[in-house]
C-alpha positions in Angstrom: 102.2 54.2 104.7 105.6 55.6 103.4 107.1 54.5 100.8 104.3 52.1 100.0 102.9 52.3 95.5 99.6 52.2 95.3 98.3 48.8 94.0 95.7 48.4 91.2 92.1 50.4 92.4 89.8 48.0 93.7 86.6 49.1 92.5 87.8 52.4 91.9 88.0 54.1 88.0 85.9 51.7 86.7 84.3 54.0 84.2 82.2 56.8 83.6 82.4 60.7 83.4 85.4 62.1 84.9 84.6 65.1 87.2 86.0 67.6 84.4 83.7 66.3 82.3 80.8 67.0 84.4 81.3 69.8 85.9 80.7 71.1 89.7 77.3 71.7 89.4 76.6 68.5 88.1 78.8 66.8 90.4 76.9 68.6 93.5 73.0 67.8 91.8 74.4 64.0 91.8 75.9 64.1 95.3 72.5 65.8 96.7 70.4 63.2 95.1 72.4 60.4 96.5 71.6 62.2 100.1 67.6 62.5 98.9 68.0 59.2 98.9 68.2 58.1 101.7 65.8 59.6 103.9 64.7 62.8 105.8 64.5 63.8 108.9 62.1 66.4 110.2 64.7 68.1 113.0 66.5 69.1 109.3 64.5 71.8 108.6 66.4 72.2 105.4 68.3 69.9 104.1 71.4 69.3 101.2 70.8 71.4 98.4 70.4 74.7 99.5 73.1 77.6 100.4 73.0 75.8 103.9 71.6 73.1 106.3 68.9 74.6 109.2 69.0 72.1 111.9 66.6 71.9 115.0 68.1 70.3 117.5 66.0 69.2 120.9 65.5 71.2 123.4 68.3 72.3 126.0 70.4 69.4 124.3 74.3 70.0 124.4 75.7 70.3 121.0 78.9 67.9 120.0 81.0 68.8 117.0 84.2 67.3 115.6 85.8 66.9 112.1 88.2 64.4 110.6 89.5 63.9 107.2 91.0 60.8 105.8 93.8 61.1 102.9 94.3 59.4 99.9 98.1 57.4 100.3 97.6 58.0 103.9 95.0 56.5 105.1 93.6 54.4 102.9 95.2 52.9 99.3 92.7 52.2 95.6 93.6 48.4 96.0 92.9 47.8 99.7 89.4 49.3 99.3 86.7 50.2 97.2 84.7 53.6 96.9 81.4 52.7 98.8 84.0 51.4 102.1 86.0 54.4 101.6 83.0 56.5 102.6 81.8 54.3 105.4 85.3 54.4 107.0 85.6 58.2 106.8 82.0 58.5 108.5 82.8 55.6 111.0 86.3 57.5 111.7 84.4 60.9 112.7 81.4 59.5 114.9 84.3 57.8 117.2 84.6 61.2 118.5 81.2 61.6 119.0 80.8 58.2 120.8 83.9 59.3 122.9 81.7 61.9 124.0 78.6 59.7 124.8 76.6 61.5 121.8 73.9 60.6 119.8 74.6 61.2 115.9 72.2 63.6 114.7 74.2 65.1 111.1 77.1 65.3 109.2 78.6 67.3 106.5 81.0 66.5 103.9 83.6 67.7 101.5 85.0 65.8 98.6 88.0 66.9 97.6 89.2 65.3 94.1 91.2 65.8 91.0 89.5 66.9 88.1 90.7 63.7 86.5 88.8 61.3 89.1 85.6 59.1 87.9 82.3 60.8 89.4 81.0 57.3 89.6 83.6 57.6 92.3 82.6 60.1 94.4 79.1 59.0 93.8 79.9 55.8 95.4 82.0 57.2 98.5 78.5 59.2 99.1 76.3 56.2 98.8 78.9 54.8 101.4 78.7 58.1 103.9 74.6 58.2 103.6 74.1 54.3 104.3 76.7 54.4 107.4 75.2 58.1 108.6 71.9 55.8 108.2 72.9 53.6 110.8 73.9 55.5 112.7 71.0 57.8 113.1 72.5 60.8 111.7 71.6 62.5 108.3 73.9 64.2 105.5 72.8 67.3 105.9 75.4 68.8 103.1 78.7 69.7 102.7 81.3 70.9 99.7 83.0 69.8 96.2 86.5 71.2 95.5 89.2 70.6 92.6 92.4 69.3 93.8 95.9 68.7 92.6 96.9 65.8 95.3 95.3 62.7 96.2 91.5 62.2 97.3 90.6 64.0 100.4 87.3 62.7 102.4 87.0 65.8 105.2 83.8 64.7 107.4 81.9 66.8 110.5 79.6 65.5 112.6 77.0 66.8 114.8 75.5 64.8 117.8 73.8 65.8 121.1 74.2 65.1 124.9 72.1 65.7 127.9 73.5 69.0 129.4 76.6 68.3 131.7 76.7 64.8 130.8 79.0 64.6 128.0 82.4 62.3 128.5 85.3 64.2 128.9 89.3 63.3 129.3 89.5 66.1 132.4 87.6 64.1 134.7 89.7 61.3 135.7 90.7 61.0 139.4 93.8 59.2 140.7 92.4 56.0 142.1 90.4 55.5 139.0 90.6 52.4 137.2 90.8 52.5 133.3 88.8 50.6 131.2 88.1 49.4 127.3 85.7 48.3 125.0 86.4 45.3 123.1 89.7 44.1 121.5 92.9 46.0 120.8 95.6 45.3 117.6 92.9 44.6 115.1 93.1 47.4 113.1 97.2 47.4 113.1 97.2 43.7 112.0 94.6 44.3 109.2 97.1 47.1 108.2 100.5 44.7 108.5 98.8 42.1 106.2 97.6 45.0 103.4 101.3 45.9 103.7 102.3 42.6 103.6 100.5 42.4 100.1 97.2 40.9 101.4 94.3 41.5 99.2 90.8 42.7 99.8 88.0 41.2 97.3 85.1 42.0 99.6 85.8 44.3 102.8 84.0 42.7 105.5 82.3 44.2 107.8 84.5 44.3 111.3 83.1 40.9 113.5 82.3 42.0 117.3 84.6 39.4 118.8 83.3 39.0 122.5 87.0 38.3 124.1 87.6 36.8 127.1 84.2 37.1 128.8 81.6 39.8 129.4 82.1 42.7 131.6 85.4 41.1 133.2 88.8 42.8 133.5 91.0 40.4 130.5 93.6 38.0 131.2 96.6 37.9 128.8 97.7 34.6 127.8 99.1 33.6 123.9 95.9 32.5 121.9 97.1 29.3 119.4 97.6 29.7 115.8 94.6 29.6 113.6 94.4 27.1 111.3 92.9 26.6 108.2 89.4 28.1 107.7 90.1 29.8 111.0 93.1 31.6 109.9 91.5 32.9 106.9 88.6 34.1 109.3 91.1 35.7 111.7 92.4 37.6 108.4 89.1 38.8 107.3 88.1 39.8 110.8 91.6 42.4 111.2 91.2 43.6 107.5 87.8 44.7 108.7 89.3 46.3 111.5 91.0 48.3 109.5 88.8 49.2 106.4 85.3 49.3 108.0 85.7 50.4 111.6 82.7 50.9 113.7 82.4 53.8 115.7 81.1 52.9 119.2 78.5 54.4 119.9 76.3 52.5 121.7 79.0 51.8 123.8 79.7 55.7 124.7 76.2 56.0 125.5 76.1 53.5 128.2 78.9 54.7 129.9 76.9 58.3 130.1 73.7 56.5 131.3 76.0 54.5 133.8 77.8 57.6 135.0 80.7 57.7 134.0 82.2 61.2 133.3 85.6 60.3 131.5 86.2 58.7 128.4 88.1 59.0 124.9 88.3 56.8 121.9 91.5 54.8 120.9 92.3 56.2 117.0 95.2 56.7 117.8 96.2 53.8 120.5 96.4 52.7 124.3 99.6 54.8 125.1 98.5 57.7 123.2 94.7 58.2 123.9 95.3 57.4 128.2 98.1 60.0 127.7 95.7 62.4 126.7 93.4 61.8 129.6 96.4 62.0 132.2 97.5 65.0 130.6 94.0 66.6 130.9 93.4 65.3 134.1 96.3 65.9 135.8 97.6 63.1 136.8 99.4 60.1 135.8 98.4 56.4 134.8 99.6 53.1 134.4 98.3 50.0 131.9 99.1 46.3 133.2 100.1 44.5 129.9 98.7 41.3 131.4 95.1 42.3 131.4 94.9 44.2 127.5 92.4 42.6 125.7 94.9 41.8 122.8 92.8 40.6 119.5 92.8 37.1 119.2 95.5 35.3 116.8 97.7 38.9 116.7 100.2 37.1 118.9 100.6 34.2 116.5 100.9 36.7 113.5 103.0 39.6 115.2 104.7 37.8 117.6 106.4 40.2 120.5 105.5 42.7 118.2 101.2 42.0 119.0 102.5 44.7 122.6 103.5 47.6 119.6 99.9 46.7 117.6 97.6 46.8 120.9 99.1 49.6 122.6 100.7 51.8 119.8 98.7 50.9 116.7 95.9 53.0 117.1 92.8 53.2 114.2 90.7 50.6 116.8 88.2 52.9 117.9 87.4 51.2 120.7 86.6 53.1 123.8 88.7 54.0 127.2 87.1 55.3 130.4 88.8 56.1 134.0 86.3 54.5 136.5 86.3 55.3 140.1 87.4 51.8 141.7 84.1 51.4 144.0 81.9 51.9 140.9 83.3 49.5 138.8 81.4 46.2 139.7 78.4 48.2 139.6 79.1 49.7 135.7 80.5 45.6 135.0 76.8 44.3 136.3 74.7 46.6 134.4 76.8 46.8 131.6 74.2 45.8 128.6 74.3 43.0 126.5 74.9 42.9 123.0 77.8 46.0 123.3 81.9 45.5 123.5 83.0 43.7 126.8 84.5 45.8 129.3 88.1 45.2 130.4 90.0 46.6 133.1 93.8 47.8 131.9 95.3 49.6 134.3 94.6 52.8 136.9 95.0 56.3 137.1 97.5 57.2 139.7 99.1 60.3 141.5 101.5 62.5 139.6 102.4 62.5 135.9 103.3 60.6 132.7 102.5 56.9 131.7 104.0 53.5 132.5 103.9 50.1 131.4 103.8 47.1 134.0 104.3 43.7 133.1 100.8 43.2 135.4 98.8 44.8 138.0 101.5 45.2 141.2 104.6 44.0 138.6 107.7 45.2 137.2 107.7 48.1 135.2 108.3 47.6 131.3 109.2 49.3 128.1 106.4 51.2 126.5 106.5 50.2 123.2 106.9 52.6 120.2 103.8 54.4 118.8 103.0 54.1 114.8 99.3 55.4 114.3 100.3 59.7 114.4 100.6 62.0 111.5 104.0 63.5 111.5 105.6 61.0 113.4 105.2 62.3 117.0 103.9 60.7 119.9 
């Protein structure tokens, strides 16, 4: 997002007390009784409010942390999205690890970091966000942290889940001879973002639609989708700007592949090329994706052009899932697969050696990888 001035806030200093006006202590007493709110849960023992959380979790259950922070000008600008969204998509951002990990959501903790200057009907509405997603998810606000800051808004999330001992997905156990699968479409979230760049705006963030693709539990065929039209162009719009702005984090998805027994997985935040690199890498071994079979999101080749290859495979901030399969298990995972989660599609294999490649199809000519745009700092 260099380069790129912030537009007008959407929904964001509306009104109301700024922060230095209210203090810290009034801040926290309002954040805690936003998390009150909605609901308790009787594995928190204590809850928000006090000098810490005490959390029970079950018995002989593996625990599953991460963190992840989403930045003001970074990730996310005032006119492409209001407050309550902001806090969804920062809670949806950090549970994608977990359901990389086949986890079940069980807390989270938060820190708000925030000029002094900032509205605390803000912040009060980035909680109401986090508690109604950690809500859905099954997972409580269990408390967090308020700090004064001289840059943009900072949103830094953990998350706690658990995982049946020894089953948790992990990227070091892919085989060469596995086949790699996804979850759902890929590009989404990268065309949502070309058409915020492009000046689109947002009135209402929609929810992201779950787009069944080209078939349940079969590998995808690649062929150019015709322009939208009309009504339908407008609906393909609204379903990539969700993409983007209100993510889902899969985890129902993650914990079928642990029922099913699969052992290696990760999530795609930060793309195709990047995210199976990491699994080679960890593995040991190398892997190639047949650019024929990626689920590409419908309508991105109409609005990208050659360009949809950089948005499904390099875009990143889908949050779909990718698993390495062993090849004589896959019809099995494909027929038990349930319904009502992402399709499965098969993109490429695992294979002797090291390093990635690109293949025009499975058995083709090797191809160009295509450059990667979703990582901080600029490295792939």
């Amino acid at each position: 997002m260099d380069d790129v001035s912030p537009p007008p806030g959407l929904g964001f200093d509306a009104g109301g007390p700024t922060l230095q006006e209210i203090g810290e202590a009034e801040l926290l007493r309002r954040l805690t009784a936003v998390a009150r709110r909605h609901g308790d849960d009787r594995r928190l023992v204590v809850a928000s409010g006090d000098d810490a959380a005490v959390w029970r979790p079950p018995g002989g259950a593996g625990i599953v942390l991460s963190q992840d922070a989403i930045v003001e000008g970074e990730d996310f600008l005032r006119g492409w999205i209001d407050p309550e969204a902001v806090g969804r998509r920062a809670l949806a951002v950090a549970l994608s690890d977990l359901a990389a990990m086949g986890a079940r959501p069980a807390l989270c903790l938060v820190t708000l970091c925030a000029p002094g200057t900032s509205r605390v009907d803000d912040l009060l509405a980035i909680q109401e966000g986090i508690c109604a997603a950690a809500s859905e998810a099954g997972c409580r606000l269990a408390g967090g942290d308020v700090s004064a800051i001289a840059g943009p808004l900072v949103i830094d999330v953990v998350v706690v889940g658990t995982v049946d001992p020894g089953r948790a997905l992990r990227r070091d156990r892919g085989r060469a001879g596995d086949l790699l699968v996804v979850t759902g479409c890929l590009g989404g979230a990268a065309a949502g973002l070309r058409l915020l760049l492009d000046g689109r705006r947002v009135r209402v963030p929609v929810p992201e639609g779950r787009h069944r693709g080209e078939g349940h539990g079969h590998p995808a065929r690649g062929h150019a989708h015709p322009p939208a039209e009309g009504d339908a162009a407008a609906e393909a719009e609204e379903r990539w700007l969700g993409r983007q702005l209100r993510p889902r984090a899969r985890l129902g998805e993650g914990q079928a592949l642990v029922r099913l027994g699969v052992a290696c997985a990760g999530d795609l935040s930060d793309g195709l090329i990047v995210d199976v690199g990491r699994i080679t890498e960890a593995s040991g071994c190398a892997a190639e994706i047949w650019l024929e079979s990626v689920p590409a999101e419908p309508g991105i080749r109409a609005l990208l052009g050659e360009a949809w290859v950089d948005a499904a495979l390099g875009g990143g901030e889908d949050f779909e899932l990718v698993a390495a399969v062993a090849a004589e298990r896959l019809d099995g995972l494909l027929a038990r697969w349930p319904a009502g989660l992402e399709p499965l599609h098969v993109v490429g294999r695992l294979t002797p050696g090291s390093g990635l490649h690109l293949f025009d199809r499975r058995d083709g000519k090797e191809v160009p990888l295509p450059p990667v745009t979703s990582r901080h700092f600029r490295q792939q």
